[in-house]
C-alpha positions as CSV (number, residue, x, y, z in Angstrom):
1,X,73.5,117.8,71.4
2,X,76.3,120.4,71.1
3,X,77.7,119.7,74.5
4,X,78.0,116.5,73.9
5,X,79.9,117.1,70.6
6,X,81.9,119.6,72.2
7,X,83.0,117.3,74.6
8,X,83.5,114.6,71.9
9,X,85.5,117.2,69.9
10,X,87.8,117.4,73.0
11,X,88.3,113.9,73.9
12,X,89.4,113.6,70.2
13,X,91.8,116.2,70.6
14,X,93.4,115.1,73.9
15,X,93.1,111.5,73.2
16,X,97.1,111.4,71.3
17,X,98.4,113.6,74.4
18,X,97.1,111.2,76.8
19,X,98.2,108.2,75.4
20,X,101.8,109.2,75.3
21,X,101.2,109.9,79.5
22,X,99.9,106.3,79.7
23,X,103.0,105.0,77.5
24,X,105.5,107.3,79.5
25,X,104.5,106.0,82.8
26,X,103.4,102.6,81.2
27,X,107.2,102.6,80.4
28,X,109.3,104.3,83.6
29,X,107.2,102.3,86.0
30,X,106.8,99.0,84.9
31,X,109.7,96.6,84.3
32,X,109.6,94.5,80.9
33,X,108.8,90.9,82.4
34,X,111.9,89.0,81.0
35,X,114.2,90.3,83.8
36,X,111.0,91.6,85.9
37,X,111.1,88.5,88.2
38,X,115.2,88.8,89.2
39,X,114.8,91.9,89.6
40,X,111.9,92.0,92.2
41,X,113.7,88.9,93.8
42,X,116.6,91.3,94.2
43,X,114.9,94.0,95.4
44,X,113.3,92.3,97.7
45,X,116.0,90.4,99.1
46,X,118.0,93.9,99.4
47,X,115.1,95.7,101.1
48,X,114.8,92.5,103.7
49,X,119.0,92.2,104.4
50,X,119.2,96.1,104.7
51,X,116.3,96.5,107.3
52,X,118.5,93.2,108.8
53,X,116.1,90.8,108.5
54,X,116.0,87.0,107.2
55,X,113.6,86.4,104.8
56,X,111.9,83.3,103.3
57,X,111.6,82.2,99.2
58,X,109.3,84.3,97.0
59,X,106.7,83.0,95.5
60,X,105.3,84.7,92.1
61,X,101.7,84.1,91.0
62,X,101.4,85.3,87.3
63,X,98.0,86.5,85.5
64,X,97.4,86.8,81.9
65,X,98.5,90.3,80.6
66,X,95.8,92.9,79.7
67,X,94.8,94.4,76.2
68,X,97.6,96.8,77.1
69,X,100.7,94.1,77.6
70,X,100.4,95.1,81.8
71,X,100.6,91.4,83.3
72,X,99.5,91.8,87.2
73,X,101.7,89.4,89.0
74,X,100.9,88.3,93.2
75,X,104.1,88.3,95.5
76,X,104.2,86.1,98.6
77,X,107.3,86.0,101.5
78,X,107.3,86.5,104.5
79,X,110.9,87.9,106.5
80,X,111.4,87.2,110.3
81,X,113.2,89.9,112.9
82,X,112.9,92.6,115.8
83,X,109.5,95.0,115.2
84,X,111.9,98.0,114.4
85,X,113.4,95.9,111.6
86,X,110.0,95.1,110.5
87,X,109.2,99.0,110.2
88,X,112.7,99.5,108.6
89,X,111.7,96.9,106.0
90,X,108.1,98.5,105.4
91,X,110.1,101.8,105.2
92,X,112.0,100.8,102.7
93,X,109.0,98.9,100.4
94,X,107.5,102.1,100.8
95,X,110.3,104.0,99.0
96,X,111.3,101.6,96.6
97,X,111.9,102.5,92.9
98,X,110.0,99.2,92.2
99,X,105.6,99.6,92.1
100,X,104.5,96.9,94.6
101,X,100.7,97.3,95.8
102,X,100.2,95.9,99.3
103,X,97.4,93.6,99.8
104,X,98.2,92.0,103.2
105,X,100.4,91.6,106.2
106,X,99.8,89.1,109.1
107,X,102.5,89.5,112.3
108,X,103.0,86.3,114.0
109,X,105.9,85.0,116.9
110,X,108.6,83.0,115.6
111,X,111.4,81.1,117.4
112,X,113.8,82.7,119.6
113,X,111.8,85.6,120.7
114,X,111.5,87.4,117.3
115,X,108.2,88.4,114.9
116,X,107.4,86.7,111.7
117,X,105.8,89.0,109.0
118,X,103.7,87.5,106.0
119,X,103.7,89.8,103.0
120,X,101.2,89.8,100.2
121,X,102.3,92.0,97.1
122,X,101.0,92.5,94.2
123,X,103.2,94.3,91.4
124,X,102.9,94.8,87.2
125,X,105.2,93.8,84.5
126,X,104.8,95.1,80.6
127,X,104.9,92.3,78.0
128,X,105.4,94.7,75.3
């Protein structure tokens, strides 16, 4: 019984400490949802032309926001070019200052010789 108010005791005391982590990276990480969608459309679109490849429209699939205010949103496009430019553009996803999850790829020939590359994403947007 005294562990477990020991322990108690100690959640109570960390409890304010870790909530300002949460809100901190709650905060630097996830982009306020109002210009959340231009921005990842942007992003995107830099990461594709950089790595020199064309890419198709994205599509956004929006879920209800969390207790929290953290609304998971789904990412679909898919961007056409030579494998290294591929790699280039994974690269650079990789590094980007924007959270993206990757759920799925799927490679497949396009016209003229070069690769097609179907990107699922998902990423997070605050409402509050």
């Amino acid at each position: 019984y005294r562990g477990d108010n020991a322990r108690l005791e100690r959640f109570r005391r960390e409890l304010p400490a870790d909530e300002k982590q949460w809100d901190e990276f709650f905060t630097a990480n996830f982009q306020p949802y109002k210009a959340a969608y231009s921005a990842i459309s942007a992003d995107l679109g830099e990461l594709s032309r950089t790595a020199g490849l064309h890419s198709d429209e994205i599509t956004f699939n929006q879920h209800s926001p969390d207790a929290r205010g953290l609304m998971e949103v789904e990412i679909a496009t898919a961007v056409e070019g030579d494998y290294d430019s591929l790699i280039q553009f994974l690269d650079k996803l990789e590094h980007s200052n924007n959270f993206y999850v990757l759920d799925s790829l799927t490679l497949a020939s396009s016209s003229a010789g070069k690769l097609r590359l179907n990107v699922h994403l998902r990423t997070y947007f605050r409402t509050t």
